[in-house]
Residue frames as a rotation matrix with the C-alpha (Angstrom) as fourth column:
UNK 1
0.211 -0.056 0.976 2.68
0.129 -0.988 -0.085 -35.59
0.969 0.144 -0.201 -24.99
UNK 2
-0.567 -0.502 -0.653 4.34
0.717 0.090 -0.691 -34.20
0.405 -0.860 0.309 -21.73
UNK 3
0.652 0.732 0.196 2.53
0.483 -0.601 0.636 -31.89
0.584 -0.320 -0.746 -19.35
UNK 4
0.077 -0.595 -0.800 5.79
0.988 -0.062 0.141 -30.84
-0.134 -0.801 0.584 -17.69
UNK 5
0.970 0.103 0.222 5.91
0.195 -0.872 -0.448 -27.04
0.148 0.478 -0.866 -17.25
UNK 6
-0.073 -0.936 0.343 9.44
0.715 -0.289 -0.637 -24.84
0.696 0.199 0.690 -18.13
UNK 7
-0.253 -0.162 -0.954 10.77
0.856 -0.496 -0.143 -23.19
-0.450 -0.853 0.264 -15.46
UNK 8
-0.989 0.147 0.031 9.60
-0.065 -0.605 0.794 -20.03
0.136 0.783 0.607 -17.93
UNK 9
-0.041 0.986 -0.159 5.82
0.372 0.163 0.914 -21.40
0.927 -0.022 -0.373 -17.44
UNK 10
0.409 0.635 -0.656 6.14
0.653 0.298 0.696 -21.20
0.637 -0.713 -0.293 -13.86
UNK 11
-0.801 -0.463 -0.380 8.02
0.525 -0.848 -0.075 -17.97
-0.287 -0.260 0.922 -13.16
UNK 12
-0.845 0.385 0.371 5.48
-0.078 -0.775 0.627 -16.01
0.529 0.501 0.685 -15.66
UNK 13
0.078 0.994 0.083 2.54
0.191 -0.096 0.977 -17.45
0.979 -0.060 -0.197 -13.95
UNK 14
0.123 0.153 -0.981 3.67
0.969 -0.232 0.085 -16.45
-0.214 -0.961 -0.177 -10.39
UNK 15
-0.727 -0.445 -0.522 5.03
0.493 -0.869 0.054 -13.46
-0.478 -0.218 0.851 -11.64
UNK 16
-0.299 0.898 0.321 1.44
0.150 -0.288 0.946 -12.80
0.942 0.331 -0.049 -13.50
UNK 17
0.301 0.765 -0.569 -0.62
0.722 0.206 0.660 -13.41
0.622 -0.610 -0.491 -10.31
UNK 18
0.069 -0.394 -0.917 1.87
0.702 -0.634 0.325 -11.13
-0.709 -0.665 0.233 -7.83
UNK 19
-0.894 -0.269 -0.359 1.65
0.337 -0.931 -0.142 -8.41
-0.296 -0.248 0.922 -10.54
UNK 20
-0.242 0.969 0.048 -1.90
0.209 0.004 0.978 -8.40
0.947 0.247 -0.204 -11.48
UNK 21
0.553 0.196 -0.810 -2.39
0.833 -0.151 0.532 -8.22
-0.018 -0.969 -0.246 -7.37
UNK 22
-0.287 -0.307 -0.907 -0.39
0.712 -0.702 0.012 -5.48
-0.641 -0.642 0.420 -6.70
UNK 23
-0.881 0.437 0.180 -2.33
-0.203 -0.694 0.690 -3.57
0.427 0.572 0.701 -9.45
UNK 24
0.095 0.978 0.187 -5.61
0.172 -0.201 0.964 -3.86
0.981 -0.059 -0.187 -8.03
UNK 25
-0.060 -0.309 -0.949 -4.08
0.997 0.018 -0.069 -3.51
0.038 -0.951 0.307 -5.02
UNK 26
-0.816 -0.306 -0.491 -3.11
0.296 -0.950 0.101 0.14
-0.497 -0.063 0.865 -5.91
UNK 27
-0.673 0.730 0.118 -6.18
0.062 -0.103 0.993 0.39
0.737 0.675 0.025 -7.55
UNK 28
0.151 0.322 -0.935 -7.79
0.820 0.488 0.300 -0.47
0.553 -0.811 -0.190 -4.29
UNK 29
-0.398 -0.271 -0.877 -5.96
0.825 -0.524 -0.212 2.26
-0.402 -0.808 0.432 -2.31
UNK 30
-0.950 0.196 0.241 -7.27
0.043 -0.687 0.726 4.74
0.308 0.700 0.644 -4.97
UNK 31
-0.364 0.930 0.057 -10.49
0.139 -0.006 0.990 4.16
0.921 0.369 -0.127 -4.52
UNK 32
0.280 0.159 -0.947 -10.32
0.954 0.061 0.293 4.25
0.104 -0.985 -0.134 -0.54
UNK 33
-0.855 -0.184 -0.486 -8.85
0.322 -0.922 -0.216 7.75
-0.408 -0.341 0.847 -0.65
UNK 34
-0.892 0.329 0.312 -11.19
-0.003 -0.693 0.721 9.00
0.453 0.642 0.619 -3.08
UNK 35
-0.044 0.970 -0.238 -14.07
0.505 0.227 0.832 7.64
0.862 -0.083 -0.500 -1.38
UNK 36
0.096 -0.126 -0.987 -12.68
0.908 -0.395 0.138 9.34
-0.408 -0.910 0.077 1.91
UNK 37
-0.997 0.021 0.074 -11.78
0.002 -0.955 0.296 12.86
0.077 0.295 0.952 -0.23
UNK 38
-0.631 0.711 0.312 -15.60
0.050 -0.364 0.930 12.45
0.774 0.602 0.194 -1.43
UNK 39
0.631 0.400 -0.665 -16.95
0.739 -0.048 0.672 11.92
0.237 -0.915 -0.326 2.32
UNK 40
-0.174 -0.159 -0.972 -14.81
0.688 -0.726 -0.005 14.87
-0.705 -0.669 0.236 3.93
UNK 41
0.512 0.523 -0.682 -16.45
0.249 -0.850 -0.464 17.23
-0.822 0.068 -0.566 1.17
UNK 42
-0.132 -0.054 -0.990 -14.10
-0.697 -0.705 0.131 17.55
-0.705 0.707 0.055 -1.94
UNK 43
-0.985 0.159 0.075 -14.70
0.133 0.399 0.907 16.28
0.114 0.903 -0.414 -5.41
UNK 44
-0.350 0.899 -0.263 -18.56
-0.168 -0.336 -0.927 17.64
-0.922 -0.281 0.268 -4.77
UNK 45
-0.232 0.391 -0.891 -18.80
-0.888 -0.460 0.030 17.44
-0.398 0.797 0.454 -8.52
UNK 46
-0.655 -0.539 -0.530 -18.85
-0.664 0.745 0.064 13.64
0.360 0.394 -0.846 -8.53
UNK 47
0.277 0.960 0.047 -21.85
-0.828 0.214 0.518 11.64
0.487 -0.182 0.854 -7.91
UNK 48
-0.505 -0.413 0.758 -21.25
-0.701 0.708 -0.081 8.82
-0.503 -0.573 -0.647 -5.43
UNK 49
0.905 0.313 -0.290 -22.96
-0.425 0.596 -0.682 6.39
-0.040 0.740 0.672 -8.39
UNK 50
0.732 -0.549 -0.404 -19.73
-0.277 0.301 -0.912 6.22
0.622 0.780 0.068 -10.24
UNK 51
-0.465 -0.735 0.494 -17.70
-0.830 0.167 -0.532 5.64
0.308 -0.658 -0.687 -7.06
UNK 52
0.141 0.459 0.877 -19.62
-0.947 0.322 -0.016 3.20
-0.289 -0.828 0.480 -6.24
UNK 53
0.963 0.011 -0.268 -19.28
-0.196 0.713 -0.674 1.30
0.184 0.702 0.688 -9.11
UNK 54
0.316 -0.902 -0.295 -15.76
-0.401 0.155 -0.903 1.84
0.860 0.404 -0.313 -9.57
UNK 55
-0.164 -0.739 0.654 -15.36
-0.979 0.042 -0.198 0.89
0.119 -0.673 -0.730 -6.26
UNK 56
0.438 0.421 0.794 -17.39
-0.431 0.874 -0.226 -2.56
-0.789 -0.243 0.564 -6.50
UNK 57
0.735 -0.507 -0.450 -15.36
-0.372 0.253 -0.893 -2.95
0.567 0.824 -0.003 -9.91
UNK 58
-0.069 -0.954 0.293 -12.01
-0.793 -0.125 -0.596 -2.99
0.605 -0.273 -0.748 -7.81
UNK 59
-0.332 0.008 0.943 -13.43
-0.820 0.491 -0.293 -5.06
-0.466 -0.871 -0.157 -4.74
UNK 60
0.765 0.635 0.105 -14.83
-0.502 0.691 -0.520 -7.64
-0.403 0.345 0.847 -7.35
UNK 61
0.574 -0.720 -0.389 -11.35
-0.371 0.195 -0.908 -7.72
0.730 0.666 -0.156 -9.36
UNK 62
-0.357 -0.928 0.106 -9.26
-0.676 0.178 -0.715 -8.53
0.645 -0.327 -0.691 -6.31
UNK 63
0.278 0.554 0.785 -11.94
-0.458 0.794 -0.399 -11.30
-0.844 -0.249 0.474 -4.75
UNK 64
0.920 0.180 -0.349 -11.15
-0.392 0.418 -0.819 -12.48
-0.002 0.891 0.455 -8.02
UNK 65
-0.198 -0.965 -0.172 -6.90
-0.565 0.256 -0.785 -12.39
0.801 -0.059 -0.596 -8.02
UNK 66
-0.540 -0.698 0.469 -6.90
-0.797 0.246 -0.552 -13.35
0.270 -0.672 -0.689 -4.58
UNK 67
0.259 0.661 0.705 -9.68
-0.622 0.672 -0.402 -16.74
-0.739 -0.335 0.585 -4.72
UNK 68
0.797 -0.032 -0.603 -7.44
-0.550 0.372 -0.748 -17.80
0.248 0.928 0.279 -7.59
């Protein structure tokens, strides 16, 4: 059995890794504004819990992409 990969293997998996990064990437900037809207005073209705999470979600997903 060969282990050689098809140019097809190794296109999809760079082109997996560079868009999977630039989605938590933009995921990433989301959460930095919002956390800056929710410190200068709007979204008031939003408990800084769920931001917190979502933001340790994001900062956990892209320690992940980018230690791969």
């Amino acid at each position: 059995m060969s282990n050689k990969r098809t140019a097809v293997d190794v296109y999809m998996s760079i082109v997996y890794k560079w868009g999977v990064l630039a989605l938590v990437t933009a995921a990433m900037c989301a959460t930095i504004t919002f956390v800056t809207e929710k410190a200068l005073g709007l979204y008031s209705n939003v408990s800084w819990l769920p931001l917190g999470i979502f933001a340790a979600m994001d900062v956990g997903a892209y320690v992940n992409i980018v230690s791969s």
